[in-house]
N, C-alpha and C positions, 0 to 999 in steps of 0.2 A: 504494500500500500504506500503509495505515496502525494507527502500533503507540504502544502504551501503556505509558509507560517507567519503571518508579516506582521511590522511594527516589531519587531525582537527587542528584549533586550538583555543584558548578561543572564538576570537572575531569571531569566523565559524561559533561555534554553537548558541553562542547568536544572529548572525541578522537570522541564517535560522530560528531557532524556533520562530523568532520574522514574521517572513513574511507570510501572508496571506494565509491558509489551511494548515500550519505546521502541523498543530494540529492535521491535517486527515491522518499524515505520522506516519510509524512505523519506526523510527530512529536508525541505530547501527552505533556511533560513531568510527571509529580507527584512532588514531594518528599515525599511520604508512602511508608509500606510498604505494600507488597501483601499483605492477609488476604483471609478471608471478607467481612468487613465494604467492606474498598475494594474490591473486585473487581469489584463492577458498573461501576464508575467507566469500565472498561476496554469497556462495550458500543461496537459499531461501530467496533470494532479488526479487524486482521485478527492482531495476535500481540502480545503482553505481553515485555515484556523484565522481569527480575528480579534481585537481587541476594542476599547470602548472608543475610542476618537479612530477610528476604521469608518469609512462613509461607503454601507452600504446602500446605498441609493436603488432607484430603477435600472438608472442605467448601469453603474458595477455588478446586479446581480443579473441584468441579462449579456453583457459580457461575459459572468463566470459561467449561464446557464450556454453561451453558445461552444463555449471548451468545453462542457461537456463536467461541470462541478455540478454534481448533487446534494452537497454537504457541505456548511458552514458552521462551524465550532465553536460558540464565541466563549474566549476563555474571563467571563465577568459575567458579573447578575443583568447589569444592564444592557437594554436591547431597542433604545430609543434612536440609536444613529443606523437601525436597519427599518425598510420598507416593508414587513411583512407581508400585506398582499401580492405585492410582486414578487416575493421570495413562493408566496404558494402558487402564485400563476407563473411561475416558471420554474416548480415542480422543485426548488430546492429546501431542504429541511436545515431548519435552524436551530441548534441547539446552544444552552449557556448554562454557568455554571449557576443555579438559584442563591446556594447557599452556600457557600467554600469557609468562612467564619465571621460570624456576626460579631463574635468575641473580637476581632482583631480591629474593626469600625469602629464599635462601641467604644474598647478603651483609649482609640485614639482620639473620639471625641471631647470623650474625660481630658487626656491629654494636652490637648489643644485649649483646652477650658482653664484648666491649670497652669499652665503655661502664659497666657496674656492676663489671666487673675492678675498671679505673683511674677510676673515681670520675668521670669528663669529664664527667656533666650537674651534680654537685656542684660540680666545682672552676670552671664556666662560671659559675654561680649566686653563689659566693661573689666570686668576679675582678670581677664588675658592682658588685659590692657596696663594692669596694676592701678585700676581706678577701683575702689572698694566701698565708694560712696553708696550710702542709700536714697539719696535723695530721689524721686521719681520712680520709686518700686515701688509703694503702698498699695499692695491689695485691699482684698473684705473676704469674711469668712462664707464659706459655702453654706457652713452647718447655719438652719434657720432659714436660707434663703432659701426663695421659690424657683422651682427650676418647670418648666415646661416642654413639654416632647409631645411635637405632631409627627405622627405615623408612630403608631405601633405594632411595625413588624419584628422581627425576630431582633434587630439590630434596637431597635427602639425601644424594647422592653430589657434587653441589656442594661442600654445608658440609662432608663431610669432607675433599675434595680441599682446600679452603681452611684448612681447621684443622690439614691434612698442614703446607699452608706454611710456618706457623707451627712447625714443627720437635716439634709435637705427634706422640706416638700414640696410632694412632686405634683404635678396638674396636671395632663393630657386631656390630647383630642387625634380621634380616627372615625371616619363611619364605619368602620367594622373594628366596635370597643373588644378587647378582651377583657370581659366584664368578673371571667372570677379571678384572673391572673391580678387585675386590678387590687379587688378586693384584699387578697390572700397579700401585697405586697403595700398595702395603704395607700394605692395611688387612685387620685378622683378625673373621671373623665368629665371633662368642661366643653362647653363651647368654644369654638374658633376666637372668637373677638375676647372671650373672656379669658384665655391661655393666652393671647398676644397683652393683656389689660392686666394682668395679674404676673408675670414673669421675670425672675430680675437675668435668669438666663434661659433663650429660645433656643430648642437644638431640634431640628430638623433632620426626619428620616423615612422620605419618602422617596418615590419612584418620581423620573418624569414624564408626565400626561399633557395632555392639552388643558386638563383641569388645576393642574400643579405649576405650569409654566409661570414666573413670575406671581406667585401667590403671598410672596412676600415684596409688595411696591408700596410706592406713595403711600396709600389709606391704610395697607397694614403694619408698615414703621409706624404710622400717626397715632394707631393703639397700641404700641408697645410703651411698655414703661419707659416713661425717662430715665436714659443709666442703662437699658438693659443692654446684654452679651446677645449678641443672634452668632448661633455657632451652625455649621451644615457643612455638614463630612455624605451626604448625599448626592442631588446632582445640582450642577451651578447653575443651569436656568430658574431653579426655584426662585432665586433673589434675583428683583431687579439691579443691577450694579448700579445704577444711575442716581435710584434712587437713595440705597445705603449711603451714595458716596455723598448725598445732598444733608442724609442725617447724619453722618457723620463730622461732616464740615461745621451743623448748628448745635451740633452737641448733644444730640437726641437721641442718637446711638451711641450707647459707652463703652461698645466694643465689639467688634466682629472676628471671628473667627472660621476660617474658611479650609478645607481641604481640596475645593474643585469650585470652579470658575464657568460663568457659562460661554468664556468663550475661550476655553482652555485649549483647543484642537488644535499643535501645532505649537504651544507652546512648553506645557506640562508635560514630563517625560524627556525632554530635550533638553541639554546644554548650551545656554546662551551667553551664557559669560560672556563673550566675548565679542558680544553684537551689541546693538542700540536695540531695546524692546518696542516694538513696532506699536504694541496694545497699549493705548491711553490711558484707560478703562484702572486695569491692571498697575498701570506705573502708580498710575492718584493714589491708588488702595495703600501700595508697598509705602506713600511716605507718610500714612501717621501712623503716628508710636502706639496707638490702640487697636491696629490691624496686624492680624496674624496669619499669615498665607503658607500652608504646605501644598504639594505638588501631587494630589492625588494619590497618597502615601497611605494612604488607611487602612489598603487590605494587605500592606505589603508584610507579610507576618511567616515565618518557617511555614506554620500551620496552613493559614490561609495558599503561597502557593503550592507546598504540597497535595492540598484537595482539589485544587483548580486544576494542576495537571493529572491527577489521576481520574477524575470527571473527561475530560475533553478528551483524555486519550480513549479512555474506554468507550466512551461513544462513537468516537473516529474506528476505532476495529468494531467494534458491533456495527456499526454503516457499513465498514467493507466486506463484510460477511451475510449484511440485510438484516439484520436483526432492527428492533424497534431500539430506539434511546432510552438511554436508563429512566425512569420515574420520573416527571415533575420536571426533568429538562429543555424537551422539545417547545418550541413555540410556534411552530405551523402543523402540529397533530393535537393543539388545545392546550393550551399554558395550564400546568398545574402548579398549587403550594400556598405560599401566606397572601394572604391580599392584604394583613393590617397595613393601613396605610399607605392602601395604592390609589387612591383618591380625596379630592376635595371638591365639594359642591361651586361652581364656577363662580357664582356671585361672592365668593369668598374671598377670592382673587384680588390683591391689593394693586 
């Protein structure tokens, strides 16, 4: 069998070749992204592996359909930069990984929370420096404050059981409540306006929809608390950037925490040191001292890709063999698994 593996990068190849039947695959690595334009590249493959800034489009998957690709692999939960209808009208099956670890999001979320709280990538930056001042590192304690999580799917009820720890209360909101997990862990599911109204940190963990797209703009900064943290280790179109950057500027947001950007494609994953950053957007954010930006780093965990390559592969040989795809993987034979938190009513929409 042999598959076309693009967007590479070190730690790609080393857990896939690491995971169980590698070894029966015939591999041609490309560190490029998968479009229209590379997608011939993939002739005389029997399956395309992908990643989440991969654009598969109409037109990349009828290119891959006319080489003769029946299989796309994507090694991530998310499956918002593929076309699904045209992936079923031209007969190719999409699989992804659902759940590779929740755990490893979750505590990054914690992370990133912690981290712009108590100032620890500042005060690491100035300690090198032999600057050991504290002036400008004052946090606030977590314990007592309220913490908020829209979407509670697997990853979501993580970071709130985590933020419970911390002797926080916690609020939430999903239309599909998990109403005993709630109970059993004391956390109260609230309305949308009243988790944005009540919050002193919002962490975000949903899918993105046409319902989710910018659901955090203008009118819904306008009901967060003055001061609060909006943190999203999910996907970057949830937050309008335009608008954060507006609350940010009048003081209304007291702090953002971000793992993904919604116009990361092309930037995130890549080494730019050495260039002028072409995104505006993205430069504003990096200069206040109250913005915290990793590079889509969340699920980057032993764990997590350990199961991401053992998922992708075994589905890539059970395709070569015809067999169905493992459980709850495939997305054009009917998406199975958690929906907490795979929607929000549209007029929610900030």
């Amino acid at each position: 069998m042999r598959v076309a593996f693009y967007d590479t990068k070190p730690y790609d190849r080393q857990y896939m070749l690491a995971a169980a039947g590698a070894d029966t695959i015939s591999w041609a690595f490309h560190d490029f992204r998968l479009t229209a334009e590379t997608a011939g590249i993939a002739a005389g493959a029997d399956a395309v592996c992908a990643f989440v800034n991969d654009r598969l489009d109409r037109a990349c998957l009828e290119c891959l359909a006319s080489i003769g690709i029946r299989h796309v692999a994507l090694r991530c939960a998310g499956f918002n930069n593929v076309d699904l209808p045209a992936a079923k009208g031209f007969g190719i099956t999409i699989t992804r990984v659902p759940a590779y670890s929740p755990h490893a999001v979750a505590e990054h979320t914690v992370a990133l929370v912690l981290t712009l709280n108590r100032h620890t990538h500042r005060a690491f930056n100035r300690v090198r420096e032999q600057n050991f001042s504290l002036n400008g590192l004052v946090g606030f304690d977590l314990h007592g404050k309220t913490c908020g999580i829209v979407g509670t799917g697997k990853i979501g009820r993580l970071a709130a059981e985590i933020f419970r720890g911390f002797g926080m209360r916690v609020i939430a909101h999903d239309p599909y409540p998990a109403n005993d997990w709630a109970a059993g862990c004391g956390i109260e599911y609230q309305p949308f306006d009243a988790v944005l109204e009540a919050s002193d940190i919002l962490s975000l963990h949903l899918p993105l929809t046409p319902q989710t797209h910018h659901m955090i703009g203008v009118e819904a900064i306008r009901r967060m608390k003055p001061g609060a943290m909006l943190v999203n280790t999910s996907r970057g179109k949830l937050i309008d950037t335009k608008a954060a950057i507006a609350a940010l500027k009048r003081g209304h947001l007291g702090g953002l925490a971000i793992d993904v950007y919604e116009e990361e494609e092309g930037i995130f994953f890549e080494d730019l040191s050495g260039q002028v950053l072409q995104d505006d957007e993205l430069s504003r954010l990096l200069t206040f001292p109250n913005v915290l930006v990793t590079a889509h780093q969340a699920f980057l965990t032993h764990e997590a890709l350990a199961e991401i390559a053992r998922v992708t592969v075994e589905n890539m040989l059970r395709a070569g063999r015809g067999a169905s795809p493992l459980a709850g993987t495939s997305l054009t034979e009917g998406e199975a698994g958690d929906h907490g938190g795979d929607a929000l009513p549209a007029h929610k929409r900030g």
